[in-house]
C-alpha positions in Angstrom: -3.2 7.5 35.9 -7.2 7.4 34.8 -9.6 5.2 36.2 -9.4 2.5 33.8 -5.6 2.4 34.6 -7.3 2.2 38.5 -9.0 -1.0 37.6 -12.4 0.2 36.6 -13.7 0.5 33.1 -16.8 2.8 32.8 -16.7 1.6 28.8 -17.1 -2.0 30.4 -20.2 -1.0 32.2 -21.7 1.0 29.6 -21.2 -2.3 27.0 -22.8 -4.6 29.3 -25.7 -2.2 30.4 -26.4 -2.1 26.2 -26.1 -5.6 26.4 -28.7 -6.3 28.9 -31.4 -3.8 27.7 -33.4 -5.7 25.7 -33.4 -9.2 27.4 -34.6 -7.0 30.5 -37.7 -5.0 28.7 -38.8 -8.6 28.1 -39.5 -8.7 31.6 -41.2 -5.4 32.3 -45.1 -5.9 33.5 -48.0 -3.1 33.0 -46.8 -1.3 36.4 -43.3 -0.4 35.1 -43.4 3.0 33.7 -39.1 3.8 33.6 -36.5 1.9 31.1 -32.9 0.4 32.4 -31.0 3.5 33.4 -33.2 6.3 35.5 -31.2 6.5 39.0 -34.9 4.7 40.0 -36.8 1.9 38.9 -40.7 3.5 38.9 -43.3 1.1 39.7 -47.4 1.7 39.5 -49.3 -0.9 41.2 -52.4 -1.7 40.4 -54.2 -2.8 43.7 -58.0 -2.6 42.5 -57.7 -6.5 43.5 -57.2 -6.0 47.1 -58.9 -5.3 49.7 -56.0 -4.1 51.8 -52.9 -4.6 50.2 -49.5 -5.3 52.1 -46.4 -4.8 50.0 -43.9 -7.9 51.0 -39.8 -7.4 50.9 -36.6 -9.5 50.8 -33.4 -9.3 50.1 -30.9 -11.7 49.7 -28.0 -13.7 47.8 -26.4 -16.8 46.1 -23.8 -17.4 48.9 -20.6 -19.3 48.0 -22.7 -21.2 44.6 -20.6 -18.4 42.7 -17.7 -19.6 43.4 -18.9 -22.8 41.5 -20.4 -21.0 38.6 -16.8 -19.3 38.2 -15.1 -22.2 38.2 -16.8 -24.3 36.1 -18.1 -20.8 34.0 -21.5 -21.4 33.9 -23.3 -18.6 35.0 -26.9 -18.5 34.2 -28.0 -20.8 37.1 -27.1 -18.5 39.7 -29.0 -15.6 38.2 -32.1 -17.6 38.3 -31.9 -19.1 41.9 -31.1 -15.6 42.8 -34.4 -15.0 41.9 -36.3 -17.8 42.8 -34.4 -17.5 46.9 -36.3 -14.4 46.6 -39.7 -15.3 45.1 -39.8 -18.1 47.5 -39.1 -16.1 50.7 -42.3 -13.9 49.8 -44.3 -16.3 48.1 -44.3 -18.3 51.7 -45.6 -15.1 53.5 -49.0 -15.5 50.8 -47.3 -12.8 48.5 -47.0 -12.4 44.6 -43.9 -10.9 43.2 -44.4 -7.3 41.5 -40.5 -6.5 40.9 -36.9 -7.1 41.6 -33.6 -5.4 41.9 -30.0 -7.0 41.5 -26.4 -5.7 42.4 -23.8 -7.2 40.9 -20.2 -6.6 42.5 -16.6 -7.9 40.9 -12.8 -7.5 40.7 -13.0 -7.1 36.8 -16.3 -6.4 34.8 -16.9 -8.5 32.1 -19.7 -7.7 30.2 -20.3 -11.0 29.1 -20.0 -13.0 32.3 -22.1 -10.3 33.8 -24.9 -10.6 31.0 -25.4 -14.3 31.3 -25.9 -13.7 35.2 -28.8 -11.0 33.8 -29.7 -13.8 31.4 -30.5 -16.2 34.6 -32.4 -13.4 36.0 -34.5 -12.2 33.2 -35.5 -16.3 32.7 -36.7 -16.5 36.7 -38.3 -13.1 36.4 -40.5 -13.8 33.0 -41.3 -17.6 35.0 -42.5 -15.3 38.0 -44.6 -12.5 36.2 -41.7 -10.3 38.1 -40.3 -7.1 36.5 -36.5 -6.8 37.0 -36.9 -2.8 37.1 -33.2 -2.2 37.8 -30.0 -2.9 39.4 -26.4 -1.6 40.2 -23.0 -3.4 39.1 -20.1 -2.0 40.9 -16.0 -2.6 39.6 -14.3 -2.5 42.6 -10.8 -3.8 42.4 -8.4 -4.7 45.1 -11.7 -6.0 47.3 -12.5 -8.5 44.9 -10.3 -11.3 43.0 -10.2 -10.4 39.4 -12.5 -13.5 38.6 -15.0 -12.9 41.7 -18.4 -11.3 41.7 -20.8 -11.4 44.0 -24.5 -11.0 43.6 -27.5 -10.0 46.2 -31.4 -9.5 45.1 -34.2 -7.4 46.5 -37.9 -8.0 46.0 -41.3 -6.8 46.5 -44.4 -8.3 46.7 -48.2 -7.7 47.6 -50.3 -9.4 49.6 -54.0 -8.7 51.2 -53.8 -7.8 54.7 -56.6 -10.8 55.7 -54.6 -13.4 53.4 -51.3 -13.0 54.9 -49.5 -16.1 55.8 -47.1 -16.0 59.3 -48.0 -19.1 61.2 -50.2 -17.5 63.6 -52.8 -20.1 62.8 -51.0 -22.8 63.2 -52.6 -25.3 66.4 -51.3 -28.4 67.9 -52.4 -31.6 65.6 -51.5 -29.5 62.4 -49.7 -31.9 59.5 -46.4 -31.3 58.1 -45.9 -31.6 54.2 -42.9 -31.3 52.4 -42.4 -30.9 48.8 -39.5 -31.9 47.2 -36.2 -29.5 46.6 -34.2 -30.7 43.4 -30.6 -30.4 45.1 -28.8 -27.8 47.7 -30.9 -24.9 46.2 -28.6 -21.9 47.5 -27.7 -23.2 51.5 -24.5 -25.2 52.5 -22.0 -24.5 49.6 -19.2 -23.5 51.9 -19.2 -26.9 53.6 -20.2 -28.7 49.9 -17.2 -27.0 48.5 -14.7 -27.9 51.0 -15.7 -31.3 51.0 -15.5 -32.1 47.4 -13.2 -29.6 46.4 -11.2 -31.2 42.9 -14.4 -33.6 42.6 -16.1 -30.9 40.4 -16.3 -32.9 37.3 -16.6 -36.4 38.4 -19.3 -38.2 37.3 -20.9 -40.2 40.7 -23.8 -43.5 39.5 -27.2 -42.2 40.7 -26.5 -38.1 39.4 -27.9 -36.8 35.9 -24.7 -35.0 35.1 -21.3 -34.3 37.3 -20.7 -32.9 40.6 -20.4 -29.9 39.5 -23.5 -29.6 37.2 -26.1 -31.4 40.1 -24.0 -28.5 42.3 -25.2 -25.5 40.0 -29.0 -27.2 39.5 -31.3 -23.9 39.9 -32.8 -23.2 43.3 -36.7 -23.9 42.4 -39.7 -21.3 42.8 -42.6 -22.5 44.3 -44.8 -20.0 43.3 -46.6 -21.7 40.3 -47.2 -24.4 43.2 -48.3 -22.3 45.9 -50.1 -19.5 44.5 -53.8 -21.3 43.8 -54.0 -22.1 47.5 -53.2 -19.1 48.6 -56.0 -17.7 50.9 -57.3 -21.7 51.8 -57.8 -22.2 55.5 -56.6 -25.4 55.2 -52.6 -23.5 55.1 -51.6 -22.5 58.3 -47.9 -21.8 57.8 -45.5 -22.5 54.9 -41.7 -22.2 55.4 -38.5 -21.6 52.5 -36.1 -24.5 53.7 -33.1 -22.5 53.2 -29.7 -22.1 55.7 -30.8 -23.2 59.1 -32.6 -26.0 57.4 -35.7 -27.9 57.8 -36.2 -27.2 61.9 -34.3 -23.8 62.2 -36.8 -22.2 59.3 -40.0 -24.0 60.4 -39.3 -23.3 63.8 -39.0 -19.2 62.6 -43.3 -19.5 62.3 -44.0 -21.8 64.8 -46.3 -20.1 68.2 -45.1 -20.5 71.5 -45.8 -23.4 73.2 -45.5 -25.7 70.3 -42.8 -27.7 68.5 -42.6 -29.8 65.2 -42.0 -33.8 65.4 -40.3 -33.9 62.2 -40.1 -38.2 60.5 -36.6 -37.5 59.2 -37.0 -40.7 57.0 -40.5 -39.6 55.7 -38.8 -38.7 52.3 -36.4 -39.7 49.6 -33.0 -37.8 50.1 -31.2 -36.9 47.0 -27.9 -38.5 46.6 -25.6 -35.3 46.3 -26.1 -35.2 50.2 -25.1 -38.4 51.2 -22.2 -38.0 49.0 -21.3 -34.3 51.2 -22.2 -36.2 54.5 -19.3 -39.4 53.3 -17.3 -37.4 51.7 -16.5 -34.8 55.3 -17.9 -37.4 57.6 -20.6 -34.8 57.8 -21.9 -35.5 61.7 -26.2 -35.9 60.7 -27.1 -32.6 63.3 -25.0 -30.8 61.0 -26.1 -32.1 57.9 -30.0 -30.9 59.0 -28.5 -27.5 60.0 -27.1 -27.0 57.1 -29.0 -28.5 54.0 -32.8 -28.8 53.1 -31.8 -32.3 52.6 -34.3 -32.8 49.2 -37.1 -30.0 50.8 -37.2 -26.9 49.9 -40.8 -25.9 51.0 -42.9 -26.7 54.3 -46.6 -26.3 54.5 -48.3 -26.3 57.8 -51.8 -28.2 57.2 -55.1 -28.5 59.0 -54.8 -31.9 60.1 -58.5 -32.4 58.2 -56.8 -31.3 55.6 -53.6 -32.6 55.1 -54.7 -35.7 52.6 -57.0 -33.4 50.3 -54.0 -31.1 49.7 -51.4 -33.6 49.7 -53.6 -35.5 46.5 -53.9 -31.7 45.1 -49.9 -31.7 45.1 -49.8 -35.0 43.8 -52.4 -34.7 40.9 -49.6 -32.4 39.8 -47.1 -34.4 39.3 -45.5 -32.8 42.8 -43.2 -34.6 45.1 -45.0 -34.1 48.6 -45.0 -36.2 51.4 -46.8 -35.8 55.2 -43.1 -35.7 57.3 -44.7 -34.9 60.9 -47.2 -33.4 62.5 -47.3 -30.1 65.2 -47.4 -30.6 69.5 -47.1 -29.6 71.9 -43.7 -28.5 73.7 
């Protein structure tokens, strides 16, 4: 009996960490000062910018959207919406990426499934000036399938103490704008799965590709978006629609005293939900629990405001819309 007999495969790992090397330099900014491999990714900020800098973490993961990329064996996607999840739980707390960290669990490594995952991540990091300074992938048969991985990200970000976004600002009268999501982004796919389970490769009229492809769509980043307002008076709040959906993540930044009147027909929804909420007879209260339901970012506007910025998003090409307003509970 060795370990490779055990079910892991230190060769595996050192293949796919040769593998990787190079795609992940490519993402390395001024401040990283350590290659792949140290037992710590080293950092050196430069904060001559800032007045008061705040340093910004998050951590999270992909959910059950692996279990789509395994079936189907696509596998890039999911890197990247790993990514972007994080970026966009920062970037709506006014902060701008510096560098992330993966881990990357399975049943059986295989370097090259695992590398395309990388491949997804290096893609969202380069797109996010964000250094991927290192990660950990962990072999750990008998508590995972053969075929399953799981994946989980942590960031860090910087924001200036005076230009940091939680809501506190936010007064009754204040405009709601959404901006559009491009599909489930990374929340729901337990209940998507077990709704259309076998439907993976059906083509519906209305979706670019199948099922399964509108399914794996990358979770967008919002940072491009976001990042030239940041520090405007006229943002009082901005909120990642992710599980908990629209009212449950809004809510999370809202002050006492005050509640959101939400138009829930203010916006185009993308087809894939109504095809969840027909195909499980979805009831609608959990269908808004659940989903972003086509938006994946709220901004909380001064009601002054509201049409200045909502022409800004538009003059972009942006799909933003004024869905309610701030009162008074």
């Amino acid at each position: 009996m060795d370990y490779k007999k055990a079910g892991v495969d230190i060769s595996a790992g050192e293949e796919f960490v040769r593998m990787i090397k190079p795609q992940v330099r490519q993402t390395f900014t001024p401040g990283v000062i350590t290659d792949i491999g140290a037992f710590g990714g080293f950092f050196l900020p430069d904060f001559s910018a800032y007045k008061k800098p705040v340093l910004v973490s998050s951590i999270d993961g992909v959910g059950t959207k692996l279990k789509i990329a395994i079936e189907l064996g696509q596998y890039e996607t999911v890197g990247s919406c790993l990514v972007n999840h994080c970026v966009n739980d920062i970037l709506v707390c006014g902060a701008k990426p510096l560098f992330f960290l993966d881990y990357y669990a399975c049943g059986k490594l295989t370097p090259a499934i695992a590398a395309a995952v990388v491949t997804g991540m290096v893609n969202a990091c380069r797109e996010n000036g964000c250094a991927l300074i290192g990660g950990e992938t962990a072999e750990m048969p008998g508590l995972y399938q053969e075929q399953d991985f799981d994946l989980a990200g942590s960031i860090v970000g910087v924001v200036d103490h005076e230009k940091i976004i939680n809501g506190s600002a936010i007064r009754e009268g204040d405009v709601l704008i959404g901006i559009a999501s491009n599909g489930l982004h990374t929340n729901g796919y337990s209940l998507a799965r077990k709704v259309l389970e076998g439907r993976m490769d059906e083509r519906v009229p209305g979706l670019e590709g199948t099922i399964g492809e509108e399914l794996l769509k990358v979770h967008r980043s919002y940072l491009s978006l976001i990042e030239p307002l940041f520090g405007s008076p006229d943002i009082r709040g901005l909120s990642h629609i992710t599980g908990g959906g629209l009212m449950g993540n809004t809510m999370r930044i809202v002050p006492d005293g005050l509640k959101l009147d939400v138009a829930w027909d203010a916006w185009p929804e993308p087809l894939i939900f109504d095809i969840i909420r027909r195909a499980g007879l979805v009831p609608e209260e959990d269908m808004r629990r659940t989903f972003n339901l086509g938006l994946g970012l709220v901004m909380v506007i001064e009601k002054n405001a509201a049409d200045r910025v909502l022409a800004t998003l538009k003059s972009q090409q942006e799909n933003a819309y004024i869905i309610g307003y701030v009162s008074r509970v």
